[in-house]
Every structure is written in structure tokens, then in C-alpha cells.
ROTOR-412867 format. One line per 5 residues: number of its first residue (from 1); their letters; for each residue x, y, z of N, C-alpha, C, O. Coordinates in steps of 0.001 Angstrom, whole numbers. Example, Ala and Ser with C-alpha at 12.3 -4.5 7.8 and 13.67 -1.06 7.14 Angstrom:
! residues 2
1> as> 13190/-5690/7800/12300/-4500/7800/13200/-3300/7800/14236/-3319/8465; 12850/-2250/7080/13670/-1060/7140/12900/30/7870/13409/1138/8039
This chain:
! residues 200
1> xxxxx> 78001/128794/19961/77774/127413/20360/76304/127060/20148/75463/127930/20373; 75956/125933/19760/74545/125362/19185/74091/124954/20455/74713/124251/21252; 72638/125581/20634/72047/125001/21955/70501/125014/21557/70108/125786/20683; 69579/124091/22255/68383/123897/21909/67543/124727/22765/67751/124684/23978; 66296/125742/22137/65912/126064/22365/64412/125935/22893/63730/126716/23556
6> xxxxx> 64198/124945/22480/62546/124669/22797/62179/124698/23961/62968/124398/24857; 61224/124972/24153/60514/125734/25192/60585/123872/26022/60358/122797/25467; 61091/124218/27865/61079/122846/28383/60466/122037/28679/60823/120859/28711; 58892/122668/29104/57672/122046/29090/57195/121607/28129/56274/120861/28463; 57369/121678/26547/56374/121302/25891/57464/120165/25439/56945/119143/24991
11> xxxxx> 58908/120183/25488/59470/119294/25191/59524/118090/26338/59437/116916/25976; 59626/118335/27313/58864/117280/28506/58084/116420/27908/58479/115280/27661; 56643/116928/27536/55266/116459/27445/55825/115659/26171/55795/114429/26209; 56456/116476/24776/56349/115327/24038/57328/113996/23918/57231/113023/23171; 58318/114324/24946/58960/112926/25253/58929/112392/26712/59972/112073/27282
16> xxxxx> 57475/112284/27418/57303/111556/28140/58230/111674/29207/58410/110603/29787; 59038/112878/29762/59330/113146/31123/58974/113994/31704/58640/114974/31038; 58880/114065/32843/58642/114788/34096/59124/115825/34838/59534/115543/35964; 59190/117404/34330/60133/118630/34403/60521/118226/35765/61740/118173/35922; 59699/117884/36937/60498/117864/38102/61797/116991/38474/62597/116995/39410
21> xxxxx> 61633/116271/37344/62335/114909/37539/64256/115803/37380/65181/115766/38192; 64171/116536/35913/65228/117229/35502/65225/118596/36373/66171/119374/36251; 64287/118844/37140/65148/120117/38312/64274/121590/38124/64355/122730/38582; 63265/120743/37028/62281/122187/37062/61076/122109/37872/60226/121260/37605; 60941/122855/38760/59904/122377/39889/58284/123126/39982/57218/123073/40597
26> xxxxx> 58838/123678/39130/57785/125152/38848/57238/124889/37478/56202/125543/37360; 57492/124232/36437/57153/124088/35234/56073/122396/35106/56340/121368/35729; 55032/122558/34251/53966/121274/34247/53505/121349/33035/53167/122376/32446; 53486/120293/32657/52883/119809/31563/51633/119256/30954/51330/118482/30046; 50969/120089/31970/49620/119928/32019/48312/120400/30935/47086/120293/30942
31> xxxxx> 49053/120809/30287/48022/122510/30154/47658/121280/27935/48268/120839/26962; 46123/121435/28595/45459/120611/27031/45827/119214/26999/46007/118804/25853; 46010/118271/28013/46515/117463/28140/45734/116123/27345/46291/115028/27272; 44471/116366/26812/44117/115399/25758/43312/116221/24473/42233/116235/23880; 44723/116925/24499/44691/117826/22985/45465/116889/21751/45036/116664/20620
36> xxxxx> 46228/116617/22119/46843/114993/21296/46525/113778/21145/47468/113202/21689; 45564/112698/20629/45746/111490/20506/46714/110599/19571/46517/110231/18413; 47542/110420/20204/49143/110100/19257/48411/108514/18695/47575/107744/19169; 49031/108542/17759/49158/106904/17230/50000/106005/17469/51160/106303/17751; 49486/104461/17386/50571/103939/17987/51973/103876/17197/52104/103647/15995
41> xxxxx> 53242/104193/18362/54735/104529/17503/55468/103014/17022/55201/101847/17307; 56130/103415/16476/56731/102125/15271/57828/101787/16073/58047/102612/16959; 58704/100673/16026/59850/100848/16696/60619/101897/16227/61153/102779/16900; 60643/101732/14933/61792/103246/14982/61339/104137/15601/62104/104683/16396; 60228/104535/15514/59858/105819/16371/60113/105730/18166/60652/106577/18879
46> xxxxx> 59597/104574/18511/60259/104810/19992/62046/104637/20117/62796/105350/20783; 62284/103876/19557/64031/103998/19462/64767/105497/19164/65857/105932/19535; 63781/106051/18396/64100/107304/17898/64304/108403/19266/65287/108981/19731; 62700/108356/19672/62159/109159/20972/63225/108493/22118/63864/109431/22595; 63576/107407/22631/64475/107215/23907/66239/107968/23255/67208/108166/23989
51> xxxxx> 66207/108135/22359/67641/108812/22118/67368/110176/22188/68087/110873/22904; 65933/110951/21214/65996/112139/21643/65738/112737/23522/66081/113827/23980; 65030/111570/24277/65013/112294/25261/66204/111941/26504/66354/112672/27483; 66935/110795/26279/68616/111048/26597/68783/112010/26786/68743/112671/27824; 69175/112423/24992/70203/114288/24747/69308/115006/25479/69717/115815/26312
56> xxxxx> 68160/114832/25292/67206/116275/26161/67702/116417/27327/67770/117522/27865; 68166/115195/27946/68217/114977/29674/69575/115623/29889/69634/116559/30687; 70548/115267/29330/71731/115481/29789/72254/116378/28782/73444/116152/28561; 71580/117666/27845/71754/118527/27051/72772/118330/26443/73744/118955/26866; 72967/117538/25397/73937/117128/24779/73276/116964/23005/72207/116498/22610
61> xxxxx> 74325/117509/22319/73494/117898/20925/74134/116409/20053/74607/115394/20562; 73934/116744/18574/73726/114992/18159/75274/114404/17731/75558/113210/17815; 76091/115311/17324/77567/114959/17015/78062/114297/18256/78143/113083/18447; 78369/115227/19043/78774/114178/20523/77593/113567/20849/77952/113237/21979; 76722/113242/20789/75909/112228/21068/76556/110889/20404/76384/109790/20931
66> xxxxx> 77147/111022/19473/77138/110051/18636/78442/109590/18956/78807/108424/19104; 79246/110864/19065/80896/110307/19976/81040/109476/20909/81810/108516/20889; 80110/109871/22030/79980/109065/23676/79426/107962/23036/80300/107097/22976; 78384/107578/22526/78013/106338/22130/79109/105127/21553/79056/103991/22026; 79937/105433/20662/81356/105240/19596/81685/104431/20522/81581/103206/20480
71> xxxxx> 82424/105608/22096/83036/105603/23118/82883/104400/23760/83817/103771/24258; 81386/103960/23765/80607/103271/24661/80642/101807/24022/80067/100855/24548; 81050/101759/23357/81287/100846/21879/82149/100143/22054/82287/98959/21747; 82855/100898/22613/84779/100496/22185/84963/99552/23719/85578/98525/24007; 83933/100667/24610/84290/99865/26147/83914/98262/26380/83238/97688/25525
76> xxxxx> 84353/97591/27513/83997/96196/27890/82574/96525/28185/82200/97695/28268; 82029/95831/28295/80180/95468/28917/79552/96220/27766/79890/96704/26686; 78302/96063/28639/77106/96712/27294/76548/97480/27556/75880/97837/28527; 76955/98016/26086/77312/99579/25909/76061/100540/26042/76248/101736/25822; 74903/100132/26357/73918/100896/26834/74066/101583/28130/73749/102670/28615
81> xxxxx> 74835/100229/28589/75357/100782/29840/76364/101943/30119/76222/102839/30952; 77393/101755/29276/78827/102134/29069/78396/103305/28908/78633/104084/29831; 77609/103842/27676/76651/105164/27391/76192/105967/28244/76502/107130/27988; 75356/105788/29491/74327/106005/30400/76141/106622/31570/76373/107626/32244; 76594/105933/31385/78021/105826/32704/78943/107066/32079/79673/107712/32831
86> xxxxx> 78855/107373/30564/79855/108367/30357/78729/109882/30537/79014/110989/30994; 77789/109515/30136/76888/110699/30692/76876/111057/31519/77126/112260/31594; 76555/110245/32863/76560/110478/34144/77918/111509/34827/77968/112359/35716; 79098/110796/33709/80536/111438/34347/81067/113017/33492/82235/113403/33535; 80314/113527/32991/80301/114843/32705/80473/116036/33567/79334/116039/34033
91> xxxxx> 80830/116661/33910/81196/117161/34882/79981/118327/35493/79810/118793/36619; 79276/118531/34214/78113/119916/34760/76895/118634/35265/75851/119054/35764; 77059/117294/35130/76356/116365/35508/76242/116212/37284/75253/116061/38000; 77949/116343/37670/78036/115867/38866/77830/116988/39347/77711/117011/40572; 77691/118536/38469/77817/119604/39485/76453/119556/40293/76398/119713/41513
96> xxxxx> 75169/119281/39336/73975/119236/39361/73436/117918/40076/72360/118062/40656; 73967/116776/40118/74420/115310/41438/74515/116214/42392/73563/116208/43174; 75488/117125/42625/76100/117598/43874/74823/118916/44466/74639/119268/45631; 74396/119215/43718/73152/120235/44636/73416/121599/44009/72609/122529/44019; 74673/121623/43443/75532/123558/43271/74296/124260/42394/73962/125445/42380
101> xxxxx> 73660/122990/41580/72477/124238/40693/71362/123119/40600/71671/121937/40748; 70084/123505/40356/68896/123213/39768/68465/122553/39163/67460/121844/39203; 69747/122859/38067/69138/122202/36701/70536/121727/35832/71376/122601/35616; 70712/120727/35476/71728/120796/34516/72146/121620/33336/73294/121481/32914; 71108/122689/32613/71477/123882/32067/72326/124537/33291/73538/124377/33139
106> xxxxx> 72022/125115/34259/72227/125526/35159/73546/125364/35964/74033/126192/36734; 73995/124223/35659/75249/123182/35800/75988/123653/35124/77001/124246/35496; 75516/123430/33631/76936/123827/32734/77363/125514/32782/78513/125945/32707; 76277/126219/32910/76507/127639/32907/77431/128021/33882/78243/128944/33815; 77163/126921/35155/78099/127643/36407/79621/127268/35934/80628/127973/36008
111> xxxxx> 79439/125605/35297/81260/125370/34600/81731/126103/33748/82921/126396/33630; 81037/126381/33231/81489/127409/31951/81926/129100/32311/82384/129870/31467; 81721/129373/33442/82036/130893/33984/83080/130352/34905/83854/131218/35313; 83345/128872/35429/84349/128527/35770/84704/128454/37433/85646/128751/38167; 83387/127886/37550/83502/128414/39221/83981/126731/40033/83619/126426/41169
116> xxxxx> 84471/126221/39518/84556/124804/39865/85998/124094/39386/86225/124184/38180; 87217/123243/40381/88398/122846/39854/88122/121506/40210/87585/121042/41216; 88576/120985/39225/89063/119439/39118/91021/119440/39496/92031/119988/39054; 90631/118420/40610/92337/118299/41227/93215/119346/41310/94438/119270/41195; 92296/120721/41595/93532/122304/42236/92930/122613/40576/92745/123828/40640
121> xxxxx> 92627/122295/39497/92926/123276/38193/91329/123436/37801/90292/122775/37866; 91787/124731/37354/90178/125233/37071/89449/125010/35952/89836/125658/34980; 88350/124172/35747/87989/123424/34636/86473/124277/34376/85508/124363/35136; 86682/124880/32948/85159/125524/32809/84632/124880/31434/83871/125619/30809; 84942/123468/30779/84594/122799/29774/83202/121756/30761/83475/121212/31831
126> xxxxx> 82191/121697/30297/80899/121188/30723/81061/119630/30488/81204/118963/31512; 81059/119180/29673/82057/117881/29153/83181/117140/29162/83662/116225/28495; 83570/118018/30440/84512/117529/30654/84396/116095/31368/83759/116128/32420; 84887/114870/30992/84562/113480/32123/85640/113542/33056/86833/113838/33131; 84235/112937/34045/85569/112835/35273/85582/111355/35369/84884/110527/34782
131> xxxxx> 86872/111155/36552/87448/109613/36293/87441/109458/38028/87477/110449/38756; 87390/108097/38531/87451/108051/39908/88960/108558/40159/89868/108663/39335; 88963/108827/41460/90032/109388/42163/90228/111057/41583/91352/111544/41701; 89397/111690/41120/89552/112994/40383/88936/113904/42079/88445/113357/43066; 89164/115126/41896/88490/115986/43089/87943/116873/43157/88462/117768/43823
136> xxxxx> 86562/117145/42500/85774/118300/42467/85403/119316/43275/84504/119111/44090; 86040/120608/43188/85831/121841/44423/85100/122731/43333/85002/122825/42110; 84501/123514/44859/84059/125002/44307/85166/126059/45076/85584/126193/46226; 85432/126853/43514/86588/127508/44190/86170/128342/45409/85042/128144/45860; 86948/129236/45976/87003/129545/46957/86251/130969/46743/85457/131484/47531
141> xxxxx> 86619/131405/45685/85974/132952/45771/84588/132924/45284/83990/133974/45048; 83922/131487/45085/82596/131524/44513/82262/130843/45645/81349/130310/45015; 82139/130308/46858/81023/129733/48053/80432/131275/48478/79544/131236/49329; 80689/132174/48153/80179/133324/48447/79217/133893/47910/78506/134747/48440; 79090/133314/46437/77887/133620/45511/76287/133584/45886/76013/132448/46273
146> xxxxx> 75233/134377/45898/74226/134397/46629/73680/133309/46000/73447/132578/46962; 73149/132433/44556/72812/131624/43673/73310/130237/44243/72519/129358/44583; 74239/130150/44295/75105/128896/44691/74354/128632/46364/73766/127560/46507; 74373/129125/46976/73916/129682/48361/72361/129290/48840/71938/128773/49874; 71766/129722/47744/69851/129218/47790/70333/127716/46933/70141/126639/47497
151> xxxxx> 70717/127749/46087/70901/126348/45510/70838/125082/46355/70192/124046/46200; 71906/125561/47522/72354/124495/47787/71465/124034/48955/71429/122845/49273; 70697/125043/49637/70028/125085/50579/68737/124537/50131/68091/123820/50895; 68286/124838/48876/66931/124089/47944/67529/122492/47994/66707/121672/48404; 68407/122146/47750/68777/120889/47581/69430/120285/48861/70220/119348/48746
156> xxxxx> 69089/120846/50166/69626/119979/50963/68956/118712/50973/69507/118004/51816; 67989/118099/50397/67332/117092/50534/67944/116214/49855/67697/115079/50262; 68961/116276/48593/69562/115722/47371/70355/114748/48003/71355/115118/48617; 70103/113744/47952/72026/112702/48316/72450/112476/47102/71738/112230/46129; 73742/112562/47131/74891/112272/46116/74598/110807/45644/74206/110043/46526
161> xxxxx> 74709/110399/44605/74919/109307/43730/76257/108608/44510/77183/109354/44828; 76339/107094/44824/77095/106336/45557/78522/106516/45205/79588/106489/45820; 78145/106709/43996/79723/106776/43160/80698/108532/43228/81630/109046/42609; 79850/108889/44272/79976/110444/44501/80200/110566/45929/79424/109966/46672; 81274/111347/46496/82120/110998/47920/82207/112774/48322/83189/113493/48140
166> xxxxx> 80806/113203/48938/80937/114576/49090/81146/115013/50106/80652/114378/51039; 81922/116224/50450/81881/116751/51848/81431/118165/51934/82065/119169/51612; 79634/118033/52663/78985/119397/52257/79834/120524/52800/79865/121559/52134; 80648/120446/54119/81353/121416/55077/82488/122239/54410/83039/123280/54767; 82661/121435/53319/83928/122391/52329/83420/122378/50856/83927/122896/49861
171> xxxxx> 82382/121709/50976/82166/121806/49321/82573/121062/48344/82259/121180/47160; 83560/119973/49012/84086/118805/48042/83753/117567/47769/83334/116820/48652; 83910/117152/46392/83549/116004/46122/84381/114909/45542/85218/115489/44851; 84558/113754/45477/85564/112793/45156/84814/111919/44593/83729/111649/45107; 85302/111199/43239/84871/110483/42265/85562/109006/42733/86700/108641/42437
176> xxxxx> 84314/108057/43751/85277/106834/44459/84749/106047/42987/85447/105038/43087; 84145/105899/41979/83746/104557/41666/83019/105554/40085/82631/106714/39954; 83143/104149/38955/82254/104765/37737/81305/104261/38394/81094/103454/39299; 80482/105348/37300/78592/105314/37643/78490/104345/37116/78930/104053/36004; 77664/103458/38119/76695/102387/37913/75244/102893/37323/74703/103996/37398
181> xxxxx> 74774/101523/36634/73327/101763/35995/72556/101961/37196/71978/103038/37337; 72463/101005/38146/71872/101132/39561/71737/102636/39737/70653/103142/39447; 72415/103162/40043/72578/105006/40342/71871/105486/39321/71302/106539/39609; 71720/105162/38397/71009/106247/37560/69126/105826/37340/68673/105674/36205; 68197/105684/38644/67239/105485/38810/66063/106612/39030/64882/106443/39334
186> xxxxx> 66705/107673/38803/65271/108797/38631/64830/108441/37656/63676/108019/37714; 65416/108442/36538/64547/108864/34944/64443/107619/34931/65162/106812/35520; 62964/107288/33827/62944/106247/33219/63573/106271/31530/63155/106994/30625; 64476/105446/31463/65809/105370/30350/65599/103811/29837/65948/103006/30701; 65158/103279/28754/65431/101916/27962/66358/102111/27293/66250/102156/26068
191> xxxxx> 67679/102301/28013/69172/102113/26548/69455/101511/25953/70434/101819/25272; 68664/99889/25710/68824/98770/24958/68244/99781/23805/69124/99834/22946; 67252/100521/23461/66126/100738/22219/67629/102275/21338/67452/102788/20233; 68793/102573/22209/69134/103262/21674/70014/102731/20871/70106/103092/19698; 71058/101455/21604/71893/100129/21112/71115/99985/19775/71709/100261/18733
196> xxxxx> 69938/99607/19744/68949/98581/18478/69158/99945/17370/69713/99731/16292; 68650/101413/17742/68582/102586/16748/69823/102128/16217/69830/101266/15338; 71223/102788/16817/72687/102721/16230/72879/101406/15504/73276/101377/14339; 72621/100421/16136/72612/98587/15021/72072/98847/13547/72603/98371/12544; 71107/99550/13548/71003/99436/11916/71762/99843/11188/71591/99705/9976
């Protein structure tokens, strides 16, 4: 499976986010910090840069990048929006909404070993979208995991996204509502400049 390797800090710094923002709390982007004087970017170039640091955000490589977008296309409203809302509903997305890991790498790794069911069935596809009324558990033989355990305790500070209906006492979560743009206010995201890239 194709996954990006670049080191996360230096890819931070050159697209203008904030490791803490994505769940790295320990990592800074500090280091030579007016070792670069960039020139000013063209529109293509910033249209370019808000799509690469999307995929950066929500680790998603450029084929399905280009699918969810399609997707986002086809839907009612605008589709910057529509885009931003199918991201959000990924499932190693909500694991990482929900507190279970760190980091959204971190997210998909735990779906992918499969420690998590959608409605009783055990779902270890990272991409997988969820839909309201769906029911996200951690199975039963993984609340025992020591990882999951500090995780969740690092993130007791985290509240769930509105559109996210959790119950910390069992570990469950319920999908009442699609993600709103509203909800998605950590990162700073211009999805109109990704709309304008795909228009040409």
C-alpha cells in the first residue's frame, strides 16, 4: 500500500500547519525558521498547496483524492463543502474525533488491525464512510489495550464533533448528523481554492 513518507515536521512547515493542530504535540517546526524566503505564490501555486495540505491532513493519497472530490461533485450544495464532509466521515477520522488515538496515522493503524465495529460488524478498511444512524464500538477484547488506555486518558480534554453522539462509559459512538463545515474549525482549510484547482 502507497503511503507518504516525509518526515511530519518539515512537511508541516512547508504547508503552513501546525503539528499540534494534527495530534503531534511533541514535534515543531521551528528549527531555521528564516532559512527560507519564499516568493510570492501564483494562484496555481496556492490552489495547488490548499489541496496538498488537505491530503496531508486527512492522509489520503491523490487517486482517491480525486474520487471524494468527483463524489463531492455529484452531491447537492457546494462541493467544497460536500468534500471537507466526506473527509470528515472516514472512519479512522472519527476514530481520531473520538480520542482512541493521537493522530490520524494512528487512527487508521488501529482500523486496520481491526479493533473497531460499525453496527456489531468488524470494519478494518480506514475509508470506510460512515453515514448517520451508523454505530461505532471498540470491540470488546481491545478496551483492554494499554495504547488505547493512555490515549484516551491524553485526550480526555477532546469533545466530539456535534455530529458525533459518544458514550465515554462504553466506548460508543453514534453518527446523529453529516459533518457540517461549522465542525470542522481547527485547521485553517480555503476549499473554494481547491473547487477553482479542479475547474480548470
Amino acid at each position: 500500500m502507497a503511503r507518504n513518507i516525509q518526515p511530519i515536521a518539515k512537511r508541516c512547515k512547508a504547508l503552513g500547519v501546525s503539528p499540534a493542530a494534527l495530534g503531534y504535540s511533541k514535534k515543531n517546526t521551528i528549527r531555521n525558521p528564516k532559512g527560507q524566503v519564499r516568493r510570492k505564490q501564483s494562484e496555481y501555486g496556492m490552489q495547488l498547496q490548499e489541496k496538498q495540505k488537505v491530503k496531508f491532513i486527512y492522509g489520503v493519497l491523490e487517486r482517491q483524492f480525486k474520487n471524494y472530490f468527483e463524489m463531492a461533485s455529484r452531491r447537492p450544495g457546494q462541493t467544497g463543502e460536500n468534500l471537507l464532509s466526506i473527509l470528515e466521515s472516514r472512519l479512522d477520522n472519527v476514530v481520531f474525533r473520538l480520542g482512541f488515538a493521537m493522530t490520524r496515522a494512528e487512527a487508521r493503524q488501529l482500523v486496520s488491525h481491526g479493533h473497531f465495529t460499525v453496527n456489531g460488524r468488524r470494519v478494518n478498511i480506514p475509508s470506510f464512510l460512515v453515514k448517520p444512524g451508523m454505530v461505532i464500538t471498540l470491540k470488546e477484547s481491545s478496551k483492554s489495550l494499554e495504547k488505547i488506555k493512555a490515549n484516551m486518558e491524553d485526550n480526555a480534554f477532546r469533545q466530539p464533533p456535534k455530529w458525533l453522539e459518544y458514550d465515554v462509559n462504553n466506548m460508543v459512538a453514534k453518527v446523529i448528523a453529516v459533518p457540517a463545515r461549522e465542525d470542522i474549525d481547527d485547521i485553517p482549510i480555503e476549499e473554494h481554492l481547491i473547487v477553482e484547482l479542479y475547474s480548470k
